[in-house]
ROKOL-532883 format. One record per residue (C-alpha): x, y, z; residue number from 1; residue in one letter. Coordinates in Angstrom, 3 decimals. Layout:
<pts>
{{X Y Z} NUM "A"}
...
</pts>
This chain:
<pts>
{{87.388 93.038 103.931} 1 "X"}
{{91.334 92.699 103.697} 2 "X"}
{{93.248 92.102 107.027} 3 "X"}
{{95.984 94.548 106.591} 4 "X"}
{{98.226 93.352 109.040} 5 "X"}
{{101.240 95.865 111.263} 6 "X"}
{{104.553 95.116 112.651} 7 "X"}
{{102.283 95.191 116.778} 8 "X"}
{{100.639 92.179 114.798} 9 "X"}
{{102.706 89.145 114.783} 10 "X"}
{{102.024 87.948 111.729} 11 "X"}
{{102.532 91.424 110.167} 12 "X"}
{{106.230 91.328 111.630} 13 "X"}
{{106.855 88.068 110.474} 14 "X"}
{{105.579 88.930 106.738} 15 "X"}
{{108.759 91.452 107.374} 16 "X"}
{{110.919 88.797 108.491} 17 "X"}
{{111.322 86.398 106.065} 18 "X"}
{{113.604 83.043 106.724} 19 "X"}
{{114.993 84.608 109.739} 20 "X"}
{{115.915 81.137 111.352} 21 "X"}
{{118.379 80.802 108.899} 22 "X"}
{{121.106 82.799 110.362} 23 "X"}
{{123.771 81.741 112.246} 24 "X"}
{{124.316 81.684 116.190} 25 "X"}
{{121.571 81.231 118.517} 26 "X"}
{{117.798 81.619 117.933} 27 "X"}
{{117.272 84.807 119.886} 28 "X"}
{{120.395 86.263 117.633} 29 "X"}
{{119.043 85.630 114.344} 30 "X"}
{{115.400 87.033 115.110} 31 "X"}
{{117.391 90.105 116.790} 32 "X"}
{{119.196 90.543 113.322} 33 "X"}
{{116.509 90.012 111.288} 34 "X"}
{{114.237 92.638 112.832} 35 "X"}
{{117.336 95.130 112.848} 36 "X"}
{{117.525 94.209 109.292} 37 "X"}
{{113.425 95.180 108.936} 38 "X"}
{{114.707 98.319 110.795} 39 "X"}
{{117.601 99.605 108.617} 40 "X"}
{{115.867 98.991 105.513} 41 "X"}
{{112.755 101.044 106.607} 42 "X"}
{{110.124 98.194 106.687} 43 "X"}
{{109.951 99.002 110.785} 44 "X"}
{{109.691 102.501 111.122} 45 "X"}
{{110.345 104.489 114.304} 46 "X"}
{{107.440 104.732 116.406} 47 "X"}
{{106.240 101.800 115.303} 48 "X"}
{{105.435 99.387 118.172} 49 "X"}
{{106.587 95.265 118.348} 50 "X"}
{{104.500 92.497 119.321} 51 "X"}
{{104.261 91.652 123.372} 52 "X"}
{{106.973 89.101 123.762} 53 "X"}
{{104.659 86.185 124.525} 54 "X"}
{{102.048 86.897 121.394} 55 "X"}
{{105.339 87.080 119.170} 56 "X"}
{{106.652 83.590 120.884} 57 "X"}
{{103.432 81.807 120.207} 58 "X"}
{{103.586 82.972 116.529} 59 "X"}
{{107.358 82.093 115.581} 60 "X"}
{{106.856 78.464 117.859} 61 "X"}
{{109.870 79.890 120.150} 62 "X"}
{{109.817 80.410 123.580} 63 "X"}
{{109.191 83.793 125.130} 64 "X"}
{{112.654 83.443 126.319} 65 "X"}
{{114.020 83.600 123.181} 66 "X"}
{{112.206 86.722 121.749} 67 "X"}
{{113.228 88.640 125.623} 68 "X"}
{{116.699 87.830 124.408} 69 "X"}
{{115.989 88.950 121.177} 70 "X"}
{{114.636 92.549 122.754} 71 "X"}
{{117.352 93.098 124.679} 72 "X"}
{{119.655 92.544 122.229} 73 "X"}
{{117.836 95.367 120.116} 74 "X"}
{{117.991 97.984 122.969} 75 "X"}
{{121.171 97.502 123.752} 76 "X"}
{{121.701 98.028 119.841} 77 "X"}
{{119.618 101.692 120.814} 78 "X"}
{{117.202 100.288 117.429} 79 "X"}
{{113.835 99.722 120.084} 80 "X"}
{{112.896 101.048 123.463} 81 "X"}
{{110.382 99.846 125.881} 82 "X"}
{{108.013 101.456 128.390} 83 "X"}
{{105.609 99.736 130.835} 84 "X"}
{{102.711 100.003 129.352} 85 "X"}
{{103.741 101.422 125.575} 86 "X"}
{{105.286 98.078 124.982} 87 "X"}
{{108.060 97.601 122.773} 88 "X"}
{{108.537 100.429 120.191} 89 "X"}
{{111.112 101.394 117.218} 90 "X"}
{{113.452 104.038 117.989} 91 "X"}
{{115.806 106.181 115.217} 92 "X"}
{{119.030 104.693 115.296} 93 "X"}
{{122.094 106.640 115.012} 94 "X"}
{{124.680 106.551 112.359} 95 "X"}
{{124.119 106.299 108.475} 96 "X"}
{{120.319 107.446 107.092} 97 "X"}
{{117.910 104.218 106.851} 98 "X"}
{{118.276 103.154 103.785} 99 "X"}
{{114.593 103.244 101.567} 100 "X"}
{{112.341 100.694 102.265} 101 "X"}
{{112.584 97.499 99.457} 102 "X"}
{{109.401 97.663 98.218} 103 "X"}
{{107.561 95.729 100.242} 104 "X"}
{{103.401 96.496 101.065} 105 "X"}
{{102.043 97.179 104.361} 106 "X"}
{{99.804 94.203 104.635} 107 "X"}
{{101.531 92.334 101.529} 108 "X"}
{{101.006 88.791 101.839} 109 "X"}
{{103.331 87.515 99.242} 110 "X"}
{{106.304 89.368 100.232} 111 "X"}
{{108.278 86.518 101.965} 112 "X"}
{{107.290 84.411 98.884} 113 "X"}
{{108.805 86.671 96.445} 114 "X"}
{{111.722 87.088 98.669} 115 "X"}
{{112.236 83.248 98.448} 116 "X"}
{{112.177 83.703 94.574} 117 "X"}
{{115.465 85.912 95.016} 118 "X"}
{{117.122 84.455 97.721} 119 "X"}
{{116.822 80.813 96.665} 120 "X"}
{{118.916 78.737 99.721} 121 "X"}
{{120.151 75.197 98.494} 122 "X"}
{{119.191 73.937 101.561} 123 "X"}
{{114.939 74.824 101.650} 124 "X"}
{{111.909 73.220 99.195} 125 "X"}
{{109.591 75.939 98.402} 126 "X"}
{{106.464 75.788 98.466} 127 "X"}
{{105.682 79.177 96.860} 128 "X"}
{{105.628 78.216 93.302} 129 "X"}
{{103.873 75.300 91.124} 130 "X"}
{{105.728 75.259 88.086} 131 "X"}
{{106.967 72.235 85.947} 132 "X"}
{{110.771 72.185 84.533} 133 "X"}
{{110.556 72.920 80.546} 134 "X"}
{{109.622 70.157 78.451} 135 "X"}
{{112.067 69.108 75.179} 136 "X"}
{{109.231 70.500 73.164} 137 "X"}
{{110.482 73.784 74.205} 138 "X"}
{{114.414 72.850 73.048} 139 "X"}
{{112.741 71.673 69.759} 140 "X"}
{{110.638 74.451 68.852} 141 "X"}
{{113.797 76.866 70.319} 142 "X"}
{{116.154 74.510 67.500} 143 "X"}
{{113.463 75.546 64.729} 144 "X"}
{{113.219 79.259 65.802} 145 "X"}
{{116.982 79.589 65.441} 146 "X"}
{{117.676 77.601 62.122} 147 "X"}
{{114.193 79.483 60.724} 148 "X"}
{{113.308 82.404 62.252} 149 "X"}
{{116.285 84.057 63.354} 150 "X"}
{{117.598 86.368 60.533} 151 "X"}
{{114.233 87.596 59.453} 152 "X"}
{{113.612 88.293 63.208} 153 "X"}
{{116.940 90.269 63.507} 154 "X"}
{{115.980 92.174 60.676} 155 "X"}
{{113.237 93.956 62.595} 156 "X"}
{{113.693 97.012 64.582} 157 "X"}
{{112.579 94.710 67.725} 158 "X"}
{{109.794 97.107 69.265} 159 "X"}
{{106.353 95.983 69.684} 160 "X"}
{{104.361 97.239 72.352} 161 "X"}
{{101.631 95.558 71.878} 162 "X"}
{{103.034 92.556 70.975} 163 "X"}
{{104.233 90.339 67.500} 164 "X"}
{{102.038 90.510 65.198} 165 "X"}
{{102.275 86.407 64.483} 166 "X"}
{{101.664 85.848 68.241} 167 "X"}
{{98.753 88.481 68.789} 168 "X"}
{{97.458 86.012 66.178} 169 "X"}
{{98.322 82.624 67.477} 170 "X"}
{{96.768 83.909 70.911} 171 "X"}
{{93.565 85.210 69.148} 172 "X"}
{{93.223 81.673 67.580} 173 "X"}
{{93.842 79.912 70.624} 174 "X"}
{{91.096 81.501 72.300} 175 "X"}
{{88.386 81.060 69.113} 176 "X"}
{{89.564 77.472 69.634} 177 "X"}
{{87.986 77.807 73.819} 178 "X"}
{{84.511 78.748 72.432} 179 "X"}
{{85.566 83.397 72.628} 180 "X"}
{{85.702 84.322 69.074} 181 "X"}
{{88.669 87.134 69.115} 182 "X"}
{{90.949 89.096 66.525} 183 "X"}
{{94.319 90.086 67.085} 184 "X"}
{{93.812 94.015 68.043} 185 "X"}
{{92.211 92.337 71.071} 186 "X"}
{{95.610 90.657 72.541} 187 "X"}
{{98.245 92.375 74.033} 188 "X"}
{{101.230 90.593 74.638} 189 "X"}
{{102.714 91.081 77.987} 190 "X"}
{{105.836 89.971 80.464} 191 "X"}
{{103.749 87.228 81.697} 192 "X"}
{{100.011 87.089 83.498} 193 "X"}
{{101.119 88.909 86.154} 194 "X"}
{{102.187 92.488 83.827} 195 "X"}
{{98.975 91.495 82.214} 196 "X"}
{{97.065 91.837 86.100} 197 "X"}
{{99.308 94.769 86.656} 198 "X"}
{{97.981 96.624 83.691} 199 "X"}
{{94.579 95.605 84.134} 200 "X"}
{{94.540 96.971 87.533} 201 "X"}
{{96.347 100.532 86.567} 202 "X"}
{{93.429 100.818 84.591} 203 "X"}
{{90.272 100.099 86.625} 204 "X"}
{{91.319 100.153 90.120} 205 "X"}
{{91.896 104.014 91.331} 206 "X"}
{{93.518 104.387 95.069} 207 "X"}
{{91.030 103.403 97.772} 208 "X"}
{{88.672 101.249 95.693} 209 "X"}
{{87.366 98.015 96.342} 210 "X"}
{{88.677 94.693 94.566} 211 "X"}
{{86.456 91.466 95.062} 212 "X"}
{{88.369 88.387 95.115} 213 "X"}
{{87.998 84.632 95.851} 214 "X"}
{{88.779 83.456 99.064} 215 "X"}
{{91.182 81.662 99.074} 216 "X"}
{{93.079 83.132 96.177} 217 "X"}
{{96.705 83.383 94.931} 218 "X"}
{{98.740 85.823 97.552} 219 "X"}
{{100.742 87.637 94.613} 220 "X"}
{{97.923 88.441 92.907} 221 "X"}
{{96.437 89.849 95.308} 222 "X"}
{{99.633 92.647 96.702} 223 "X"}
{{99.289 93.479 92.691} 224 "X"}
{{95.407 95.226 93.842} 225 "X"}
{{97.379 96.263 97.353} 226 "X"}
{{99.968 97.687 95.254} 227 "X"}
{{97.247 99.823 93.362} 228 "X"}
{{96.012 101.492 96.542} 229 "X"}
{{92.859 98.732 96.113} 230 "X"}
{{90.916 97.292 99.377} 231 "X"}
{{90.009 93.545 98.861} 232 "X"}
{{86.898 91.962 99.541} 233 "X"}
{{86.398 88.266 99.619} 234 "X"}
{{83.849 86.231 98.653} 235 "X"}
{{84.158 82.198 98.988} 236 "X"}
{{83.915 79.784 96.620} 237 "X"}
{{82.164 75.978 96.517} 238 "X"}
{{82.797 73.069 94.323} 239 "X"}
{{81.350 75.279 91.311} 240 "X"}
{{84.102 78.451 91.940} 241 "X"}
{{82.640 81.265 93.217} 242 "X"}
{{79.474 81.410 94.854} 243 "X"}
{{76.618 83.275 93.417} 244 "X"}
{{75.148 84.342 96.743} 245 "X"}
{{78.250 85.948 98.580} 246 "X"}
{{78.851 87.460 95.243} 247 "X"}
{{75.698 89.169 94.474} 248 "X"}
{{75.965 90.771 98.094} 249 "X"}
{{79.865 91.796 98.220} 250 "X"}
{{79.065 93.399 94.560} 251 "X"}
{{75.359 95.216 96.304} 252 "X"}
{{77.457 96.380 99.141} 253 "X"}
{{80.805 97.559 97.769} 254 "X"}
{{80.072 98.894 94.690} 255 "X"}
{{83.522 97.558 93.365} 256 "X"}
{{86.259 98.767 90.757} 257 "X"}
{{86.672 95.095 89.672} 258 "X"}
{{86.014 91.911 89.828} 259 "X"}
{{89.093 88.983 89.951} 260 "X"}
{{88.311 84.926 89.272} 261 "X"}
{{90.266 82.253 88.364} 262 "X"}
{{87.472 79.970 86.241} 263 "X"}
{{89.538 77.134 85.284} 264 "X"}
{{91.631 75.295 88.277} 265 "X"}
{{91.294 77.489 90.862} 266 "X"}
{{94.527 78.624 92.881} 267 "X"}
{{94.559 77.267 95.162} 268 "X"}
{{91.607 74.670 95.363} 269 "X"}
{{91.936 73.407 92.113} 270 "X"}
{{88.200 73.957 91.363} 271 "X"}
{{87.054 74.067 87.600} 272 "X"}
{{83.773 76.735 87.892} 273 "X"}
{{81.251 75.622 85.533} 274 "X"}
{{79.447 77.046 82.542} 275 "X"}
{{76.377 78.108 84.650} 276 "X"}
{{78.313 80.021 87.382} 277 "X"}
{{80.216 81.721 84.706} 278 "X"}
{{77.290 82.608 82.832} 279 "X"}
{{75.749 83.641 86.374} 280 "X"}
{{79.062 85.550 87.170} 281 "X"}
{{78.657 87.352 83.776} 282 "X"}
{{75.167 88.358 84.564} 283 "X"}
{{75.209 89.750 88.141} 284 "X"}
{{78.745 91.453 86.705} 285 "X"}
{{76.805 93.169 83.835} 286 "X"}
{{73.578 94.015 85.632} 287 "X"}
{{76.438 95.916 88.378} 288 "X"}
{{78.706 97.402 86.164} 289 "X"}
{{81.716 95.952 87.198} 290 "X"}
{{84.729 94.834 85.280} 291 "X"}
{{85.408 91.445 85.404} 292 "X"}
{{89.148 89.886 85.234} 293 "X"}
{{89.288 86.456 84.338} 294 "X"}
{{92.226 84.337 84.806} 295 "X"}
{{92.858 81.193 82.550} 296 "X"}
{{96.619 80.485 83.360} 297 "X"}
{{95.728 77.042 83.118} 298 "X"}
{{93.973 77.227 79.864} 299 "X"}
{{96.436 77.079 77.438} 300 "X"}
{{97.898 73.687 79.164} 301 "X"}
{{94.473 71.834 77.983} 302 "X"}
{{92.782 70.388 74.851} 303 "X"}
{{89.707 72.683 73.611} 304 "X"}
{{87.090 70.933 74.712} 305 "X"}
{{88.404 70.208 78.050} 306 "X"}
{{86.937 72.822 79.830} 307 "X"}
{{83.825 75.217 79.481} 308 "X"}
{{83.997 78.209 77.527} 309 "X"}
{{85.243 81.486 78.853} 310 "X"}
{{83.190 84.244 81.087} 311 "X"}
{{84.247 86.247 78.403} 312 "X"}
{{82.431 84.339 75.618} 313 "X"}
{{79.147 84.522 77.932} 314 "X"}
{{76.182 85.800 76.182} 315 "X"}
{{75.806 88.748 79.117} 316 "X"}
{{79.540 89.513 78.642} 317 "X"}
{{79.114 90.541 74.925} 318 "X"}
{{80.732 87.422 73.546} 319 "X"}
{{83.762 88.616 71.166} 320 "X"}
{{82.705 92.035 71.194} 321 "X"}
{{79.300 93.064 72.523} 322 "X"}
{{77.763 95.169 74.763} 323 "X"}
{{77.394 93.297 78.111} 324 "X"}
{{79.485 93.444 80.834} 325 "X"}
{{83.420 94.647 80.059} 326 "X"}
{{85.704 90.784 81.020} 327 "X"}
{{89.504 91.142 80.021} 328 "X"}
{{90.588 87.210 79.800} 329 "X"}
{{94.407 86.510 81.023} 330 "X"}
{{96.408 83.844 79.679} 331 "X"}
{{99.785 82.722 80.027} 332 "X"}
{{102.562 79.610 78.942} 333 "X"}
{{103.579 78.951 82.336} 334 "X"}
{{101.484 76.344 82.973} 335 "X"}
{{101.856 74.389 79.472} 336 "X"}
{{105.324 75.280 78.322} 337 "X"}
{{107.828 76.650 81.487} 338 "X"}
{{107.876 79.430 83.866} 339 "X"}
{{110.350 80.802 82.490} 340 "X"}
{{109.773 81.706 79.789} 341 "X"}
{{108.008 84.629 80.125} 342 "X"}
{{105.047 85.620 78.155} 343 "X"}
{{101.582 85.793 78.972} 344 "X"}
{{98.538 87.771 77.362} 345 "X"}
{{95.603 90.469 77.833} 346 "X"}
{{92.460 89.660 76.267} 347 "X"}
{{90.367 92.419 75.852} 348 "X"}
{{88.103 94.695 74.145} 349 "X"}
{{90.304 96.822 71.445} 350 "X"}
{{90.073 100.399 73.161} 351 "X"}
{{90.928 98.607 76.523} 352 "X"}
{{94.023 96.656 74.834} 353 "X"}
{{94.760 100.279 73.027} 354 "X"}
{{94.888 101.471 76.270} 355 "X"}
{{96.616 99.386 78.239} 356 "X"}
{{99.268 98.899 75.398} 357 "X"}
{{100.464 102.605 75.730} 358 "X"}
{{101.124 101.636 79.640} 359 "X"}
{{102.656 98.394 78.917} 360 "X"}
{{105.167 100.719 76.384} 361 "X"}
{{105.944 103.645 79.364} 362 "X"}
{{106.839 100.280 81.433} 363 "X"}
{{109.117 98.356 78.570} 364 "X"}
{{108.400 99.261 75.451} 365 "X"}
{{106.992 95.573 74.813} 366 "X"}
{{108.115 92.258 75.721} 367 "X"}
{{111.351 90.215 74.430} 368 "X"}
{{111.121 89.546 70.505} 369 "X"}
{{112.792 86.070 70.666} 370 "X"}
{{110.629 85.393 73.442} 371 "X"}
{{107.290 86.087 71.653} 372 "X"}
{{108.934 84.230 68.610} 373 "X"}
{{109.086 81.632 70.429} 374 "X"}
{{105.664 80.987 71.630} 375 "X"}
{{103.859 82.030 68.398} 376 "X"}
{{105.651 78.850 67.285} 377 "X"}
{{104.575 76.919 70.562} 378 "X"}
{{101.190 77.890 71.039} 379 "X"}
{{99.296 75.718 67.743} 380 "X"}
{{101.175 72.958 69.212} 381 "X"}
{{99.684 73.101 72.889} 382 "X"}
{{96.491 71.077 71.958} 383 "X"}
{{98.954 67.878 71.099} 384 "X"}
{{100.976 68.572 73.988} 385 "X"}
{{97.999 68.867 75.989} 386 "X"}
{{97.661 64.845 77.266} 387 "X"}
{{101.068 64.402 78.454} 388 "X"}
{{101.050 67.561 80.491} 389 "X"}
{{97.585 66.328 81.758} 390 "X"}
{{99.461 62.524 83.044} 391 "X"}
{{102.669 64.126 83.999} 392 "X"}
{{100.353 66.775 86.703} 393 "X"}
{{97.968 63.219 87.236} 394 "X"}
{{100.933 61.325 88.805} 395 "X"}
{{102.667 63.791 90.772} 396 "X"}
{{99.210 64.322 92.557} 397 "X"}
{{99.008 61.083 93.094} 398 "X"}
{{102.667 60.587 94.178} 399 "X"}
{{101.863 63.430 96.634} 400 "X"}
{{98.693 62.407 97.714} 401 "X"}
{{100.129 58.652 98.708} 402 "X"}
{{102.856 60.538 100.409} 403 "X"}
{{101.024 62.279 102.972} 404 "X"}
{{98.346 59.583 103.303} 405 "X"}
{{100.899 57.315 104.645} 406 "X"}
{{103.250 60.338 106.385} 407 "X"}
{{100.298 62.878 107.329} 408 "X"}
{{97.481 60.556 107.655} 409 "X"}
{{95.647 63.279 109.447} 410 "X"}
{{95.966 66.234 106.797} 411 "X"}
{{92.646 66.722 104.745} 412 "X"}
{{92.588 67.913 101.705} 413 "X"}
{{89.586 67.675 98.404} 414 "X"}
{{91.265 66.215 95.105} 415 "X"}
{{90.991 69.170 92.807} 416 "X"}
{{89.650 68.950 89.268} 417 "X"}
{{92.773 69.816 87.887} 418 "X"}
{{95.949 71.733 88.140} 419 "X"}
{{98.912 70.931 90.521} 420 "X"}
{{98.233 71.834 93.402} 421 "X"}
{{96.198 70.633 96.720} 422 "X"}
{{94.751 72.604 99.438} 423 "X"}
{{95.431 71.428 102.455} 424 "X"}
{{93.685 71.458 105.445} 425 "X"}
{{95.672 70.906 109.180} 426 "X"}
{{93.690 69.265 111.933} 427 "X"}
{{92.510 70.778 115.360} 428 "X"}
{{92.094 73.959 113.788} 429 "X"}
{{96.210 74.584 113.687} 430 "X"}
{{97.541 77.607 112.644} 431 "X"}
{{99.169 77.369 109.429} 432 "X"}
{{101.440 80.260 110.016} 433 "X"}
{{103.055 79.098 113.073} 434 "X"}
{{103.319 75.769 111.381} 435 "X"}
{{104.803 77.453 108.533} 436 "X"}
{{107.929 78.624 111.334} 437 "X"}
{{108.346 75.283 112.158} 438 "X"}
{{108.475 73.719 108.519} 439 "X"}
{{111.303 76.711 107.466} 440 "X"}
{{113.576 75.139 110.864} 441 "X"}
{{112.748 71.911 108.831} 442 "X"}
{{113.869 72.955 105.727} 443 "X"}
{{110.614 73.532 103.972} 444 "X"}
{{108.639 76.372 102.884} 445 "X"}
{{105.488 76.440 103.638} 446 "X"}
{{102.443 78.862 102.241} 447 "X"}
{{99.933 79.266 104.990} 448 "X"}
{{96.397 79.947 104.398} 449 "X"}
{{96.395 83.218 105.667} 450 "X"}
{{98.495 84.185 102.972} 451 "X"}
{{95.910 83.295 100.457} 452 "X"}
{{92.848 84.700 102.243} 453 "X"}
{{91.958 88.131 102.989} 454 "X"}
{{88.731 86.947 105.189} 455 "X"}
{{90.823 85.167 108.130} 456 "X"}
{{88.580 81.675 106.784} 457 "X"}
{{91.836 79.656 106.080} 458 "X"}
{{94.338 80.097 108.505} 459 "X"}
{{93.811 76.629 109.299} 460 "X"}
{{95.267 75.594 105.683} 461 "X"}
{{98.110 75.178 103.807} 462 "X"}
{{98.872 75.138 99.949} 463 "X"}
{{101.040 72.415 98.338} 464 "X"}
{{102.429 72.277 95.482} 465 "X"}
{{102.703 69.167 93.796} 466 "X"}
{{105.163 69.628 90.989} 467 "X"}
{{107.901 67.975 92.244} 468 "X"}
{{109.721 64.809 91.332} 469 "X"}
{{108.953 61.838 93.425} 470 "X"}
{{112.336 61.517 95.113} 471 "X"}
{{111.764 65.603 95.990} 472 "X"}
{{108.298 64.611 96.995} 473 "X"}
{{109.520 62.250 99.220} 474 "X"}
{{111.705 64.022 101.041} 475 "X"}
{{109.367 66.968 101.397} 476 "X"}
{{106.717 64.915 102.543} 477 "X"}
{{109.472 63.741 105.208} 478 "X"}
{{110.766 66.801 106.467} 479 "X"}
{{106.708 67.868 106.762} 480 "X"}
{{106.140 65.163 108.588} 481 "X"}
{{109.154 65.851 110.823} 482 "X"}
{{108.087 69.512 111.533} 483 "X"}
{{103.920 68.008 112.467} 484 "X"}
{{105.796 66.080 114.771} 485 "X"}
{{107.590 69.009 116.326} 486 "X"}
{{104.545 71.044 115.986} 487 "X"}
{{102.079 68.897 117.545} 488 "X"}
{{104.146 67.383 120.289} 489 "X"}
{{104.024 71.297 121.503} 490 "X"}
{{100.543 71.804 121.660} 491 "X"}
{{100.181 73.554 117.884} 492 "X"}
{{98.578 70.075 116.399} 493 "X"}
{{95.915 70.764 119.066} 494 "X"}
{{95.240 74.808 117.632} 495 "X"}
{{97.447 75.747 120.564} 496 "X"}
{{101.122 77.703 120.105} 497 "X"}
{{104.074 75.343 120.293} 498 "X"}
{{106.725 77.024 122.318} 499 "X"}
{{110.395 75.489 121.397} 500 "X"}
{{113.574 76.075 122.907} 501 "X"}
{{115.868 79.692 122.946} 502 "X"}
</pts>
């Protein structure tokens, strides 16, 4: 089941922390600040107890006395007290009312991630996305969509919950094209896949149900179940996705709400699940009664053809329409277009996209016009576009992959079938999330394992993105290699805790 971690846990404190090396002054100042800052904004409540100074040490890669320093700064401050044998605990400071707490989920294991999106320091590579810069394509079809499109476009009142009309289309046809027959009252057009998760899970996942996952799997999709009051289950995969034995007995023992794979490139292994395990999935998903979510982000980047045919278009799903098991299909342009531009899709039976439009419109009334304009224009072309995208991922895999054979020779790692990104495992057992503390004083970003896995299998792993240019690469690759070296010269290389300097 999850690991839902707390602030006595270290790594549920650090999830709270953020970049907290980042600050001026001396270490021991800049952890006191940043857990004042936890404090003030609610994350750390009062009551709530700290981590034993050396258990918090061993996790940041500090030594104890820099976290004692860090303690007494916070008494003195009146924010924490501590009692032999209570430990260190969170005490109501005086002054203004706490502000409200940000947002953030107990147990969240994105949250430092999506802080990274908004704070974005010069200084730091992240890690926590895998996204390629816009392609001309995009400033072409944009060119067209002006000159073309525009007036009759401003002519319209501009609200579409469920999506334009001419892109509910152009999505329907791109998915007949995959091998799952659909019509257009079967799309809704959302704010990206991750609305499209979102809506998915206000509908089937009640407060206190169970969510079966893949383990790994991608950390913000996972705080979207957290976020609905879901528990998750994992269930680990194999070099054909999702295995058919830990699934059949997660789904016989927790009865679950829902069912979340990623089919085609798996985040973060890069695994392409093939047409028997989907049909398989489809089956034991039917013959249970449980909703299946498929995710095909990386779809729409590929040639029909390239890839077997949805879970969706699985004889025991129903195929376009049937009565098998219920399997809403997500799809977005991040992957073949750009990240930013923000449209992704729900695939679905009709009452189910009926449904989840009239959510989608109590949320924003539908998604931006010029937006959806846009990629009804774009998404005919993505078969053409298809190869280029393919080479362009090809070489910066390889680019990264020489990199850290050469830097790293000691990182492990299986070449994935496709997508950008590699899954990286750290020898001696390390732990990836004191590495990751490390690799931040480096200036890089690291996602550990444990962010990815609710089962506690991966902490020994790291994913890494591989969409950078090769002069980035490089000098990613180099400051990694510069925080192993720290890392390992303290023990951590071994699966010990590095302890570093106050």
């Amino acid at each position: 089941m999850d690991r839902i971690e707390d602030p006595s846990d270290p790594a549920g404190l650090i999830e709270l922390l953020g970049d907290w090396t980042s600050g001026p002054g001396p270490r021991y100042r800049s952890l006191a600040a940043a857990v004042a800052r936890a404090i003030g904004t609610g994350d750390l409540r009062p009551g709530e107890r700290l981590p034993a100074e050396r258990r918090l040490a061993d996790a940041l890669a500090v030594s104890r006395a820099t976290v004692v320093a860090a303690y007494d700064a916070l008494r003195v401050s009146g924010l924490v007290e501590s009692r032999r044998g209570s430990g260190t605990r969170v005490v109501r400071a005086g002054g203004p009312t706490l502000a409200p707490a940000d947002g953030r989920l107990r147990g969240n294991r994105a949250g430092s991630i999506v802080q990274r999106l908004l704070d974005r320091p010069d200084d730091v590579i992240s890690l926590g996305r895998a996204a390629e810069p816009g392609g001309p394509d995009l400033g072409a079809a944009l060119a067209e969509l002006v000159r073309e499109d525009l007036p009759g476009l401003l002519g319209d009142a501009g609200y579409h919950p469920a999506g334009l009309p001419v892109l509910r289309a152009a999505v329907a046809a791109h998915h007949t094209a995959f091998g799952l027959p659909t019509t257009p009252d079967q799309v809704l057009v959302t704010s990206g896949a991750t609305q499209a998760i979102g809506l998915a899970a206000q509908l089937f996942v009640g407060r206190g149900s169970t969510v079966l996952v893949e383990s790994p799997g991608w950390a913000g999709c996972l705080d979207v179940f957290r976020a609905a009051g879901a528990r998750l289950a994992g269930v680990g995969i194999d070099d054909d996705g999702i295995r058919i034995d830990g699934l059949a007995a997660a789904l016989a023992e927790h009865r679950p709400a829902l069912l979340y794979v990623m089919p085609t490139y798996q985040n973060p292994t890069g695994v392409l699940m093939s047409q028997g395990r989907r049909h398989r999935v489809a089956e034991l998903a039917a013959a249970h009664g449980v909703t299946v979510l498929e995710d095909s982000a990386h779809e729409a980047a590929l040639a029909p053809g390239r890839t077997p045919a949805p879970i969706a278009a699985a004889p025991a799903a129903g195929g376009a329409g049937g009565t098998g098991a219920a399997v809403l299909t997500v799809g977005s342009l991040a992957k073949a277009v750009w990240g930013g531009l923000r449209i992704g899709w729900l695939r679905a039976p009709r009452p189910v996209v009926e449904r989840a439009a009239r959510l989608k419109a109590l949320a924003d009334l539908g998604s931006p016009l010029l937006d959806q304009a846009l990629a009804a224009r774009l998404l005919p072309r993505l078969p053409g576009l298809a190869p280029a995208r393919a080479e362009l991922q090809r070489q910066h895999l390889t680019t990264m992959g020489d990199l850290l054979s050469r830097e790293l020779p000691g990182w492990r790692w299986r070449q994935p079938d496709g997508g950008s990104v590699l899954w990286i495992e750290l020898p001696g057992g390390a732990d990836a999330r004191v590495f990751t503390q490390v690799a931040l004083r480096h200036g890089a970003e690291v996602v550990p394992g444990a962010a990815l896995d609710v089962t506690g299998a991966h902490d020994h792993y790291l994913r890494l993105p591989c969409s950078f240019p090769p002069r980035t690469a490089a000098e990613l690759v180099g400051r990694l290699a510069g925080a192993w070296a720290e890392f390992s010269s303290s023990g951590g290389g071994e699966g010990g805790h590095p302890r570093r300097g106050a």
